[in-house]
C-alpha positions in Angstrom: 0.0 0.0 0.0 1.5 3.5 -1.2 1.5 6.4 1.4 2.0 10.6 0.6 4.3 12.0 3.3 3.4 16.1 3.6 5.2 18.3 5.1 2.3 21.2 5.1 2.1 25.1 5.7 3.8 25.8 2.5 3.1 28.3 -0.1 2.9 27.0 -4.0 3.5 29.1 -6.7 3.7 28.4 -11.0 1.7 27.2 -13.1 0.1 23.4 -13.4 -1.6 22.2 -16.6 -4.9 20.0 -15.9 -4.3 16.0 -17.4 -7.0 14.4 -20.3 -10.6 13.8 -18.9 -10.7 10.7 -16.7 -14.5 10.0 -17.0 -14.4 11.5 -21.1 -11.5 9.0 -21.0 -13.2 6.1 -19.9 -16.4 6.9 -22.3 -13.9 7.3 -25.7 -12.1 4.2 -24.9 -15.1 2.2 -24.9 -16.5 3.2 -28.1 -13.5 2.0 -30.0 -15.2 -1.6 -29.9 -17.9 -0.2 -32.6 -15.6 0.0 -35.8 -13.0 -2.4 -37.5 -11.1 0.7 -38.2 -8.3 2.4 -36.5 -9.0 5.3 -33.7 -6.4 8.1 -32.5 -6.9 9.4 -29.4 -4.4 12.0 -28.0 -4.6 13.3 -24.8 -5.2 10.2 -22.7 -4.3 10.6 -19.0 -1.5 8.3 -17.4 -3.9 7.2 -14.3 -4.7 3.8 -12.9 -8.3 3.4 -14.1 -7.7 4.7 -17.5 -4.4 2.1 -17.6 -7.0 -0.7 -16.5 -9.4 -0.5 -19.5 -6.9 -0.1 -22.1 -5.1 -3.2 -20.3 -8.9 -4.6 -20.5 -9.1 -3.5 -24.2 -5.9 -5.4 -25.4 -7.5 -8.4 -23.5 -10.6 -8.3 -25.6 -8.2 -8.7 -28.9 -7.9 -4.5 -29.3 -4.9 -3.8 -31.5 -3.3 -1.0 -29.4 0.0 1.4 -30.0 1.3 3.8 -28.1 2.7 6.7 -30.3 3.3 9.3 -27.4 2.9 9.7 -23.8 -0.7 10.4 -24.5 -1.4 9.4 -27.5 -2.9 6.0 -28.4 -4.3 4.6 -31.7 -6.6 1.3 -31.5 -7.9 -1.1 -33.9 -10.7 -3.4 -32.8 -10.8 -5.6 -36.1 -10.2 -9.1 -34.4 -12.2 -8.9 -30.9 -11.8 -11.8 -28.9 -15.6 -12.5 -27.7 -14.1 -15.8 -25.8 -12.7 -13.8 -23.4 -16.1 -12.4 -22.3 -17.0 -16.0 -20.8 -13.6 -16.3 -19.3 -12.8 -16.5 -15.6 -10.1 -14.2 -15.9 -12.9 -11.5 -17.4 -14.8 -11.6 -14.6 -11.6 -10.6 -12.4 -10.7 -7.8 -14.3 -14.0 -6.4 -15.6 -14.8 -6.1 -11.6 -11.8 -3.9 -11.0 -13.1 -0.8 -13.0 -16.4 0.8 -13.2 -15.9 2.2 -16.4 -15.8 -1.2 -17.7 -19.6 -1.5 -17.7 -19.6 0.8 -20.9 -18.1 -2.1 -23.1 -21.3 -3.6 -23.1 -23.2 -1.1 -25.4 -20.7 -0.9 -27.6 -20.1 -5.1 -27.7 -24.4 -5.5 -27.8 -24.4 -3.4 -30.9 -21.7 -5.0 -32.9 -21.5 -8.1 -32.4 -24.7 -9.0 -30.5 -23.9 -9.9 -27.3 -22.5 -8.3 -24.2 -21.0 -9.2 -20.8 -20.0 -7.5 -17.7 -19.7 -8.5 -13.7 -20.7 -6.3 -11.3 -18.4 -3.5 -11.5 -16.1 -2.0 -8.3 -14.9 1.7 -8.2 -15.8 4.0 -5.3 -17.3 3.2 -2.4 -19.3 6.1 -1.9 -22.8 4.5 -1.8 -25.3 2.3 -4.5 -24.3 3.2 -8.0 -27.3 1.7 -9.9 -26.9 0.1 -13.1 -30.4 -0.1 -14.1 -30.2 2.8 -16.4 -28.2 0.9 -18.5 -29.8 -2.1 -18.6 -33.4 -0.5 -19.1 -32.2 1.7 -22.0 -30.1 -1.4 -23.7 -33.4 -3.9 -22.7 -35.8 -0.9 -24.8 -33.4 -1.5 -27.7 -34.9 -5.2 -28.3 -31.9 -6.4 -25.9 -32.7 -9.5 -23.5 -31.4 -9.2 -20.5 -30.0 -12.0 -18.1 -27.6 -12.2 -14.4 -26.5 -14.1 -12.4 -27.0 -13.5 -8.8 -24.5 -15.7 -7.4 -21.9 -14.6 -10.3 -22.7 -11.3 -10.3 -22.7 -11.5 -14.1 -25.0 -9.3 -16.0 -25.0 -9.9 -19.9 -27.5 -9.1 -22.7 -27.9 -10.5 -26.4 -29.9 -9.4 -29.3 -30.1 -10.3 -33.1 -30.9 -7.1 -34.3 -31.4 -3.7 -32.0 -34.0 -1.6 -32.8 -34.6 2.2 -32.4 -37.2 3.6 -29.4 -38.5 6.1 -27.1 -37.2 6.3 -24.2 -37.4 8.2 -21.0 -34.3 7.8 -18.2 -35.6 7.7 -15.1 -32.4 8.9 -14.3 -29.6 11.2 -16.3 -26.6 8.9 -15.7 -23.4 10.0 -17.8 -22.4 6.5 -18.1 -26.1 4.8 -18.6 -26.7 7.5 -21.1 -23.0 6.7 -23.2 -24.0 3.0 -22.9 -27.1 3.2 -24.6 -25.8 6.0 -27.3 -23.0 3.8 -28.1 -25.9 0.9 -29.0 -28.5 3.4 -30.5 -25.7 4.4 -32.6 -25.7 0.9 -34.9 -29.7 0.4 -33.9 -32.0 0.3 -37.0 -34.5 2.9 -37.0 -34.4 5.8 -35.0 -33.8 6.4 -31.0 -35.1 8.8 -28.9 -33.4 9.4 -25.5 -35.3 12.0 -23.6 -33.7 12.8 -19.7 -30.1 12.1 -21.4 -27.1 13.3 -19.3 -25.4 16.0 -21.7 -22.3 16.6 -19.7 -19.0 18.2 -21.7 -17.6 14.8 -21.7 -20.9 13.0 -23.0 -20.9 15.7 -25.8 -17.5 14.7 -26.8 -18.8 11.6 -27.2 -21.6 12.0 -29.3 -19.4 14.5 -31.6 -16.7 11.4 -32.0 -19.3 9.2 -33.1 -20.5 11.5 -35.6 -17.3 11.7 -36.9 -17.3 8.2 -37.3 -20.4 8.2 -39.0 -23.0 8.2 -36.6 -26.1 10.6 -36.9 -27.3 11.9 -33.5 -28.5 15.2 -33.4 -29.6 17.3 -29.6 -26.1 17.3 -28.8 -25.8 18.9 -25.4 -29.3 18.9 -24.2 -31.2 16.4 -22.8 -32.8 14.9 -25.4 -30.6 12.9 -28.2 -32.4 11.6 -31.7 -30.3 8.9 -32.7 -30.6 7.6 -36.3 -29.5 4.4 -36.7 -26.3 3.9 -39.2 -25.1 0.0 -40.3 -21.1 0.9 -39.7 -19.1 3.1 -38.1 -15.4 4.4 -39.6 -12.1 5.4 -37.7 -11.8 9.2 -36.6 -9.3 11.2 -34.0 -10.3 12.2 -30.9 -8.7 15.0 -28.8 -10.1 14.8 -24.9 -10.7 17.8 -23.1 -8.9 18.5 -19.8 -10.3 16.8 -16.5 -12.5 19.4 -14.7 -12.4 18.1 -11.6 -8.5 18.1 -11.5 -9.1 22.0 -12.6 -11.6 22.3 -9.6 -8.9 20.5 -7.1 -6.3 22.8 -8.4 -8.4 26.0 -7.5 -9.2 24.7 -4.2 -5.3 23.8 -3.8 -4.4 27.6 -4.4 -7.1 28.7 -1.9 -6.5 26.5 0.8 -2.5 27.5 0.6 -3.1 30.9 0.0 -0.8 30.3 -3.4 -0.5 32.0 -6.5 -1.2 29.5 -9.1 -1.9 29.7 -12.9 -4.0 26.5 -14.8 -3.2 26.2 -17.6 -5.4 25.3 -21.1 -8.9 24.4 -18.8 -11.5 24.6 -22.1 -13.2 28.0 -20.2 -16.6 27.3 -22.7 -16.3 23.5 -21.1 -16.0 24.3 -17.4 -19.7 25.8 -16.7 -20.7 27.0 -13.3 -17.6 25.6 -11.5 -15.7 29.0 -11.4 -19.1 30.4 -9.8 -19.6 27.9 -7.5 -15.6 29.4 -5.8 -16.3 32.6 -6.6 -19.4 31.8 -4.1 -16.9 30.9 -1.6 -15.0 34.5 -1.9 -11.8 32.6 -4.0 -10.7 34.8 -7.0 -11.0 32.9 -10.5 -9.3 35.0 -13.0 -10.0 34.6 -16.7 -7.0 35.0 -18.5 -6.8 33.8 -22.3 -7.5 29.9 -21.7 -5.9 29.7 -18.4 -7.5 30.4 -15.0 -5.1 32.4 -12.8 -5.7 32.5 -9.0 -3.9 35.5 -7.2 -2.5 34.3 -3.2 -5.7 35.1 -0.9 -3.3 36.5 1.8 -6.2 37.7 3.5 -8.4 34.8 3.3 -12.1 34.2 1.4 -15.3 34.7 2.9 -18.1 33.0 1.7 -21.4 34.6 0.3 -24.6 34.4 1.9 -28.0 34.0 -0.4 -29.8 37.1 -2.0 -32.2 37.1 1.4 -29.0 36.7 4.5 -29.2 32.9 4.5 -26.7 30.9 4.7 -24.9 29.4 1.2 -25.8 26.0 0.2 -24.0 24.0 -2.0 -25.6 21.2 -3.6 -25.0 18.5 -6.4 -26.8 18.3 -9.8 -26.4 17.0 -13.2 -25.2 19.1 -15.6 -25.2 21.8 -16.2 -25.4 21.7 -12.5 -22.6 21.6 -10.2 -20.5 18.1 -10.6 -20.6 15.7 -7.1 -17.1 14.9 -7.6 -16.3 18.8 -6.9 -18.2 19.0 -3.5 -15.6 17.2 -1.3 -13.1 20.1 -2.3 -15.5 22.3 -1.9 -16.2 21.3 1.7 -12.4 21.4 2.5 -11.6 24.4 0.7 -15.1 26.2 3.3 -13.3 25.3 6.4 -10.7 27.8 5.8 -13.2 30.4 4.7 -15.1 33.2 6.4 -18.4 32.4 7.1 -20.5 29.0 7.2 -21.8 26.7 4.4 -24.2 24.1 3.8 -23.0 21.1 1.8 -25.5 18.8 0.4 -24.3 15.7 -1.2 -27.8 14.3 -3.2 -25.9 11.8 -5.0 -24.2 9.5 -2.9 -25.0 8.5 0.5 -21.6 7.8 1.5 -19.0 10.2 0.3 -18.9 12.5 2.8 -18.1 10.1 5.4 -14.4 11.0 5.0 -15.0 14.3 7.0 -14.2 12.9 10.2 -10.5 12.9 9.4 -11.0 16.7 8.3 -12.6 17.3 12.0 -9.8 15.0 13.4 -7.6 18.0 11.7 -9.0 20.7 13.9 -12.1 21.8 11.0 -15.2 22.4 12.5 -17.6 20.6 10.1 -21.4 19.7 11.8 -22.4 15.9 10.0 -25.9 16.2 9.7 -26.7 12.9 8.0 -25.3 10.8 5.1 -25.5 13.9 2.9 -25.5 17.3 4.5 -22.5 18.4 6.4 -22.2 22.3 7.5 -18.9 23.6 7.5 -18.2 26.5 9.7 -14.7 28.4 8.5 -11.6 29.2 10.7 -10.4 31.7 8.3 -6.8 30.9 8.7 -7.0 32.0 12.8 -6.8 28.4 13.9 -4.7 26.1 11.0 -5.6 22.6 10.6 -3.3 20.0 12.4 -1.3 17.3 10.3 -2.4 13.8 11.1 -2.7 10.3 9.8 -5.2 9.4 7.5 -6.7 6.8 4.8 -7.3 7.7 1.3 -11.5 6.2 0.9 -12.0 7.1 -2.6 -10.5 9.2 -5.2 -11.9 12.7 -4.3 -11.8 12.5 -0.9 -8.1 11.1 -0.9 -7.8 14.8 -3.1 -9.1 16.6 -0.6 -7.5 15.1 2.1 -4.3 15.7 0.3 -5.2 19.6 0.1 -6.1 19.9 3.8 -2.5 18.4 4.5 -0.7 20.8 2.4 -2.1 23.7 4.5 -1.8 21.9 7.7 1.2 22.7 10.5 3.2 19.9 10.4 4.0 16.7 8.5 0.9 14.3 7.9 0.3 11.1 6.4 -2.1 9.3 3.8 -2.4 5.8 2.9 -3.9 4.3 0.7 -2.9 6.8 -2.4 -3.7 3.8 -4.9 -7.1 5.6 -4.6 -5.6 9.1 -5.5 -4.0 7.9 -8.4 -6.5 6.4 -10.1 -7.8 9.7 -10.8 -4.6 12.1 -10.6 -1.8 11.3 -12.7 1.8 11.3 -11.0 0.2 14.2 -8.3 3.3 13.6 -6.5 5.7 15.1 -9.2 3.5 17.6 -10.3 2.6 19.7 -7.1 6.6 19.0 -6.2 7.3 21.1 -9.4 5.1 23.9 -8.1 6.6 24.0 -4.2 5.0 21.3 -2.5 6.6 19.4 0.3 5.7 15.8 -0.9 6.9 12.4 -0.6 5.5 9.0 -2.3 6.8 6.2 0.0 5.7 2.8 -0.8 
C-alpha cells in the first residue's frame, strides 16, 4: 500500500496544466469496440483506471499502440468474444467501473455483451439499471447471475425507441448512445445526461459516421447507421483536477496559474468558488488565482441565508467537486451548507477533516455544514486513509495547509484519478513524498 508524506504550511506558486478527462477517458475508450477501423486518441491521462481499461481493451483482442505519452491509436478488427465468458474477465472487468460501458458498444456490434458487477468508489449504491433498461428498450434481453454477479445481454438485431431515463446517468446514457448508434431505426433518448464529456462523445461518433442530433441537451435523436469508420479524438482537460487545483491555491493561499482548462467547457464551476469568496481570474484559456493572503469569505444568499452547495447534473454543479469544496469552506469566512444528493456515503471522510481541527457539523449521510476558521486556527497534520479518489484529493489539500507533517495511505485511490500528483505539485513548491 502506497503512502504521501506532507510536510504542510507551505506556499505554492507556477503554473500546473490539468491531465486528459478521466471520465471523457473512460467513455472514448469504450467506443473503439464499434468499428474495424483504427482510432487516434491524444490526450489520454496516465492514471490507474484509464491504464485498466486499455489493459482490458488489449484483452478483448484491441490492437493498441502507443505513439506518445498520450497518444494512443486502437484497432478493434479481431475482438476476442471468448474472453467475455472467461474467468479471468470476470476478475478484471470487476476492477473498473468504467468497464460496464463495453457492453453497449459489444451488444451493438457483435450482438452480445458481458460484464460483472463493476467496483470503483465506495461512496454509496451506483445503480446500473439505467443501462440495462435503456439497452433492454433496444430489443436487448437481459440475463444475471445472482450468485456470479454477471450481467449480460444479447440481441439479433437492435432496434430504435422512445425512451425516458428515469435517471440522467453519464455512463447509462454513453451505454445506450453507443448501442443506438448501430440500432435500425431511429432512438429517442429523452432525460439524457449531456455533460462536456458526454458531448464529446456523441461528436466522435458522428465523426465516425454516426447521426445523432440534440447534442448537449437532454434529449438525443439517434438515427441508426449500419457501420461506423475510424476518426481522431482529442479529450478535453479533466474538470475536476481543474476544480482540485483552484481549491489547492485557496487552501494554501498560493498563487497558481492552470493552464489550457477549455473555459466554454467548465460551466458554473468558477461560480460555485467565486461563491466561496476565491478569485477565478480569466485569462486567455488559463484560470489564474492571485495568493488570498487575506483569506475568502463565503457569500450568503440574495435574502442573508446561509450558502448551500448542492449536487446536480449538468449543467449543475458536478458531485465529484463538493468534497473540495467542503475542505476548501473550512478555511473560509463564514458558514456553508453542503449537500451531497448523489451519494449517500461520500462524505463520510469528514471525520479525518474534523480529526484535523475543522469544524464541520455531520448532519446525516449527505448534508455536512462547515463552519470556516479563516486561517486563525490552521488545521493540524495527522494520519489518515485515502477512501476514494476525491476525498483522498481533498484530504491531500487539507494536508498541504496543515502545521506539520501528515500522512495518507492508501494513495492507490488518489491515483486512479490524478496522474503522477506527486511530481506535479513537487514542481510547483509542495513538500511531498510518495513512499511505498
Amino acid at each position: 500500500m502506497g503512502t504521501f508524506k506532507i510536510e504542510g504550511g507551505h506556499q505554492l506558486k507556477g503554473s500546473i496544466q490539468p491531465q486528459g478527462a478521466k471520465n471523457e477517458a473512460l467513455q472514448i475508450l469504450c467506443a473503439v469496440l464499434l468499428t474495424p477501423e483504427k482510432v487516434t486518441i491524444n490526450n489520454i491521462p496516465d492514471i490507474v483506471d484509464v491504464n485498466k481499461l486499455i489493459k482490458l481493451l488489449g484483452k478483448l483482442g484491441v490492437k493498441i499502440e502507443k505513439l506518445s505519452k498520450s497518444t494512443y491509436t486502437f484497432q478493434a478488427d479481431e475482438v476476442n468474444l471468448k474472453y467475455l465468458e472467461s474467468d479471468q474477465f470476470k476478475i478484471d472487468g470487476r476492477g473498473l467501473r468504467g468497464s460496464i460501458m463495453i457492453v453497449g458498444p459489444l451488444l451493438a456490434r457483435f450482438g452480445k455483451g458481458y460484464i460483472p458487477k463493476p467496483g470503483g468508489d465506495k461512496i454509496g449504491r451506483r445503480r446500473l439499471d439505467t443501462h440495462f433498461e435503456g439497452l433492454i428498450k433496444l430489443g436487448a434481453k437481459f440475463g444475471y447471475s445472482r450468485e456470479e454477479q454477471f450481467y449480460g445481454v444479447e440481441a439479433k438485431k437492435l432496434k430504435g425507441a422512445y425512451m425516458l431515463l428515469e435517471e440522467a446517468s453519464v455512463t447509462g446514457t454513453a451505454n445506450i448512445v453507443m448501442a443506438a448508434v448501430l440500432a435500425e431505426g431511429q432512438t429517442t433518448i429523452y432525460n439524457a445526461a449531456c455533460e462536456p464529456y458526454l458531448q464529446q462523445l456523441c461528436k466522435m461518433l458522428n465523426r465516425m459516421g454516426a447521426k445523432i442530433s440534440g447534442v448537449g441537451s437532454n434529449m438525443l435523436i439517434i438515427d441508426g447507421v449500419d457501420s461506423l469508420g475510424g476518426t481522431e479524438h482529442t479529450m478535453l482537460p479533466d474538470m475536476i483536477e481543474i476544480g482540485s487545483w483552484i481549491g489547492l491555491a485557496a487552501m494554501t493561499k498560493s498563487e497558481l496559474t492552470i493552464t489550457n482548462v477549455s473555459w466554454n467547457d467548465l460551466g458554473i464551476i468558477p461560480s460555485v468558488f467565486r461563491k466561496l469568496g476565491i478569485t477565478v481570474e480569466k485569462q486567455g484559456d488559463n484560470i489564474y488565482i492571485p495568493a488570498h493572503t487575506d483569506g475568502y469569505e463565503i457569500q450568503s444568499f440574495i435574502d442573508g441565508s446561509i450558502l448551500t452547495i448542492a449536487d446536480a447534473p449538468w449543467p449543475g454543479f458536478t458531485p465529484d467537486l463538493l468534497s473540495i469544496i467542503l475542505v476548501v469552506a473550512t478555511q473560509a469566512r463564514g458558514s456553508v451548507l453542503i449537500h451531497q444528493k448523489m451519494f449517500e456515503s461520500r462524505l463520510f471522510f469528514v471525520d479525518k477533516l474534523i480529526d484535523m481541527g475543522a469544524k464541520i457539523i455531520l448532519c446525516d449521510p449527505h448534508r455536512a455544514t462547515v463552519i470556516g476558521h479563516d486561517f486563525k486556527s490552521t488545521l493540524k497534520a495527522t494520519t489518515m486513509t485515502s477512501p476514494d479518489i476525491r476525498a483522498g484529493v481533498s484530504l491531500l489539500i487539507a494536508a498541504l495547509s496543515a502545521k506539520g507533517t501528515s500522512t495518507i495511505m492508501n494513495i492507490e485511490q488518489i491515483d486512479r484519478g490524478y496522474e503522477n500528483i506527486d511530481e506535479r505539485l513537487r514542481a510547483i513548491g509542495a513538500k511531498i513524498e510518495r513512499l511505498d
